[in-house]
N, C-alpha and C positions, 0 to 999 in steps of 0.2 A: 275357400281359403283366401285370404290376404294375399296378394300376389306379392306382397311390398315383406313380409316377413318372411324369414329363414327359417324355418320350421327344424323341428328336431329329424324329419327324415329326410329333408335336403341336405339338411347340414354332415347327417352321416353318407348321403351319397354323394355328398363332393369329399368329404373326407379320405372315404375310399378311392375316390378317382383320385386325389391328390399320394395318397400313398403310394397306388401302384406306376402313376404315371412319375414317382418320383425316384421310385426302381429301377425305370426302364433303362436310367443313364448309366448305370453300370451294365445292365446287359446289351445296353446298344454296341458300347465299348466292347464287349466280350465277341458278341457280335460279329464285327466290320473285322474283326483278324482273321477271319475265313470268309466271311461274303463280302462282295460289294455292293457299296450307298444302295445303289436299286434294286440287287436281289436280295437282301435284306428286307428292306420295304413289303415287296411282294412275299416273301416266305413269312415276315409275321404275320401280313394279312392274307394273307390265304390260307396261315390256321385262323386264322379270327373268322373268315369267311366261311369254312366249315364247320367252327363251333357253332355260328352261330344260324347254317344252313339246318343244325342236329335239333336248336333247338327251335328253328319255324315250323322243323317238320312233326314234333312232336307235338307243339301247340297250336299246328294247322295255321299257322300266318298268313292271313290275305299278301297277297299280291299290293305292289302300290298301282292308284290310279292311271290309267293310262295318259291322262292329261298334269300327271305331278312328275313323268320322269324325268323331261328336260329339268328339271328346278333338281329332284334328284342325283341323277348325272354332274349336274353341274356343284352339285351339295358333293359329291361322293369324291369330283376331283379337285377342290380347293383344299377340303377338310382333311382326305386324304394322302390323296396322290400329290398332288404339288406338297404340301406340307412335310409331310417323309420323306421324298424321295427328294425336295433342298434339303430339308433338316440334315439328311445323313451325309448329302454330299458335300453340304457347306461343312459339318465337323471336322471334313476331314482333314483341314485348315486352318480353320476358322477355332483360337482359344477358346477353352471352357467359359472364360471373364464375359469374351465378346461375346460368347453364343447367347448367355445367360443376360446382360444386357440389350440385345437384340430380341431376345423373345418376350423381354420385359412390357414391350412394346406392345403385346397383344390388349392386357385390359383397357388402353387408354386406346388404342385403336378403334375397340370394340366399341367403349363407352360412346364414343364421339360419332360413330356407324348406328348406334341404337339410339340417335338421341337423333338423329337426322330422319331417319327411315323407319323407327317403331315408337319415336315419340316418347321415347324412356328419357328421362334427368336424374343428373345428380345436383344435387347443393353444393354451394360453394366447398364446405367441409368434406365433401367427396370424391373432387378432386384435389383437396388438398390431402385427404388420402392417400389418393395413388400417387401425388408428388412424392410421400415419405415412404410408401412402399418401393418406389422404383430408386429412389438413394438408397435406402435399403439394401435391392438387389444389388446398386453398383458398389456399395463397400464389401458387398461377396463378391464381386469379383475382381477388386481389388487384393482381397484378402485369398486369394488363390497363389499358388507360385504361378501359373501361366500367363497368368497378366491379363491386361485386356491388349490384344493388338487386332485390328481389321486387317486382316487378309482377306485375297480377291474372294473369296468363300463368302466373305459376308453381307453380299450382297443374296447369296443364296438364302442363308437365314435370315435376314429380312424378308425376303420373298414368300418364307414360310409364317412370318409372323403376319405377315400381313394376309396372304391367303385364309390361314388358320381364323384370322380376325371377321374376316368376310363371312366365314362359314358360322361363327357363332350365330351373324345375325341373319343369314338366308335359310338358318334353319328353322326361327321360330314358329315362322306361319305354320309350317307343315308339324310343329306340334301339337298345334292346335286339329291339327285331321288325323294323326297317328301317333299312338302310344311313343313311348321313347323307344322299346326295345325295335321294336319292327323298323321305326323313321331311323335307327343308330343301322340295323340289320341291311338296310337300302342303301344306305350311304357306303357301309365298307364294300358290301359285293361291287357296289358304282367303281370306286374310286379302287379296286384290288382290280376289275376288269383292265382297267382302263394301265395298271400296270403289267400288264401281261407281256409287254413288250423287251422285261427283263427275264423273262421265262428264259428264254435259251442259255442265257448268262446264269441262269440259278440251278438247270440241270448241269450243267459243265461243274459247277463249284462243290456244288452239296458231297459226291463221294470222296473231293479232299479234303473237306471240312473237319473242325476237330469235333466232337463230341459236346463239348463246352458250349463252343458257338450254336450249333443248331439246338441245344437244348435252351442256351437263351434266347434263340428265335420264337422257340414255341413256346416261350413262358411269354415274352412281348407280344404275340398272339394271342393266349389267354385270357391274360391278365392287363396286362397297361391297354392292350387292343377291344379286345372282346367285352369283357367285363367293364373297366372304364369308361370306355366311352359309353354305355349304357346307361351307365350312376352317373356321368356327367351329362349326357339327352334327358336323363329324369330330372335333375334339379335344374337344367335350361327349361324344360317346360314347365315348372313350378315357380318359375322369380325372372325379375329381369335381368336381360343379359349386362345390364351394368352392375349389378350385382353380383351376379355369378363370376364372373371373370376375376376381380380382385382379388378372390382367393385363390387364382395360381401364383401368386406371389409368394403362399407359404410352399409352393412348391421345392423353390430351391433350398429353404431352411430343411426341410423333411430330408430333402436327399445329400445334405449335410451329416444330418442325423444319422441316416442309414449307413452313410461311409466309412461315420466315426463307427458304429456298431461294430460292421462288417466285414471292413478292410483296416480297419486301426487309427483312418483318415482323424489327425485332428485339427480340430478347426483352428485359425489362429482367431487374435482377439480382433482381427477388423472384421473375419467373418461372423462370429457370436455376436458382435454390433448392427451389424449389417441386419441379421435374420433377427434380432429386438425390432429393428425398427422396419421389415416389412412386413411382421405381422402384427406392429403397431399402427401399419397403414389402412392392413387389411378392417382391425377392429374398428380406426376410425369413420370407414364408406358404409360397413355397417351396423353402426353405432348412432352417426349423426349424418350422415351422407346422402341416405335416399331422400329424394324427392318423389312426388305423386306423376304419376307417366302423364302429357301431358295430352290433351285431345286434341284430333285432327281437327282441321277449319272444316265446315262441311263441303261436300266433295271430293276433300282431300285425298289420300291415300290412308285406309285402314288399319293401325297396328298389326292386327294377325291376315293382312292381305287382301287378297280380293273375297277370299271366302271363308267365312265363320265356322 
């Protein structure tokens, strides 16, 4: 396959990942009124970590190499654990406007990490993509009543955009050794262990919890957890991460959508502008944006790492 083209089944599995992980924010919010930032964290993924124990054991899933955990570990706690466990605790702060302009930050983060260390590029039209994508997202959050304000939070969700950003690109090598499901399967158990330390805080909360909350804990386990990052690890190992990424810009339009559906949320008119023009960004990176990934000097450092 073209590694440079979007194929019709990448493009449904980022689709899905964009839908559910564009869910998530309404149940995050349902969420955090009964748990807290980090046992939330840990209760979605440690249903994800059981889904998705149910389903190594039925498909007999190797074990990872014993010489890929450290890269593992370290995949499971940026991607995961640092990611979630700022995410929720910067929300609790930190505006919708600013969260949403702070995690905008991921594709251009990514792009500029893959273009350094896996030898990926865009054309000039590709970042002028994510230019019009990322004004995009800032007149959604503009067009919010919350505004955009930084509270001390937001240093948190930076923290997570930038972690999240790291992990796109330390996970490529290891897709090239491991399916998606299993390399997604390693990462959550990593980065769920690794929160265990809100465990005592999660048994104390769960029998006053309302019904509400924990039932959107274990759909955020399911579904934005489980499921998603699966169909986002499948279309990471089928395109480059400078491709991949630009499409969580239509993120925030989606969960726009789903608001107005669900809650009656309507959007005003800088939001409808906003979400034109970041999935106008999105069309432009792949449209006219990719460039050919470029080759290492010899010697150099490998695209998919030290081993093929």
């Amino acid at each position: 396959m073209d590694e440079q083209r979007v194929d019709a089944r990448s493009l449904a599995a980022i689709a899905t990942t964009l839908v559910f992980w564009a869910s998530a924010f309404a149940a995050i919010r349902v969420g955090l009124e009964s748990y807290g930032p980090g046992e939330l964290a840990l209760l979605r993924f440690g249903t994800a970590s059981i889904v998705l124990a149910g389903v190594a054991l039925v498909m007999r899933m190797p074990l990872p190499r014993g010489k890929d955990l450290p890269g593992v570990f370290l995949c499971g706690f940026l991607g995961i654990t640092v990611y979630h466990v700022a995410l929720n605790f910067g929300e609790v702060t930190v505006s919708a406007g600013a969260a949403s302009l702070l995690i905008a930050a991921v594709p251009v983060v990514t792009a500029l990490l893959a273009a350094l260390f896996l030898h990926e590029r865009l054309r000039v039209l590709g970042w002028v993509g994510i230019a019009v994508s990322f004004a995009g997202i800032a007149l959604i959050a503009l067009g919010e009543g919350g505004g955009v304000r930084l509270e001390p939070g937001a240093g948190l969700v930076l923290l997570a955009a930038l972690s999240t950003s790291v992990y796109f690109v330390l996970q490529k090598p290891y897709l090239r050794r491991y399916g998606p499901l299993e390399f997604t399967s390693y990462a959550i158990w990593a980065g769920t262990l690794l929160m265990l330390g809100f465990l005592p805080g999660l048994l104390r909360q769960i029998p006053d919890a309302s019904a509400e909350a924990t039932i959107s804990a274990l759909y955020l386990g399911v579904f934005p957890a489980a499921l998603a990052y699966v169909t986002w690890t499948y279309a990471m190992s089928r395109l480059p991460a400078s491709v991949v990424t630009p499409f969580l810009y239509a993120s925030p339009v989606l969960a726009i959508a789903i608001a107005w559906a669900w809650l009656g949320e309507v959007p005003t008119i800088l939001t409808l502008a906003g979400g034109t023009l970041a999935v106008a960004g999105v069309i432009v990176v792949n449209t006219w944006g990719r460039g050919r990934a470029r080759r290492p000097e010899p010697g150099g450092v490998q695209p998919g790492g030290s081993e093929s």
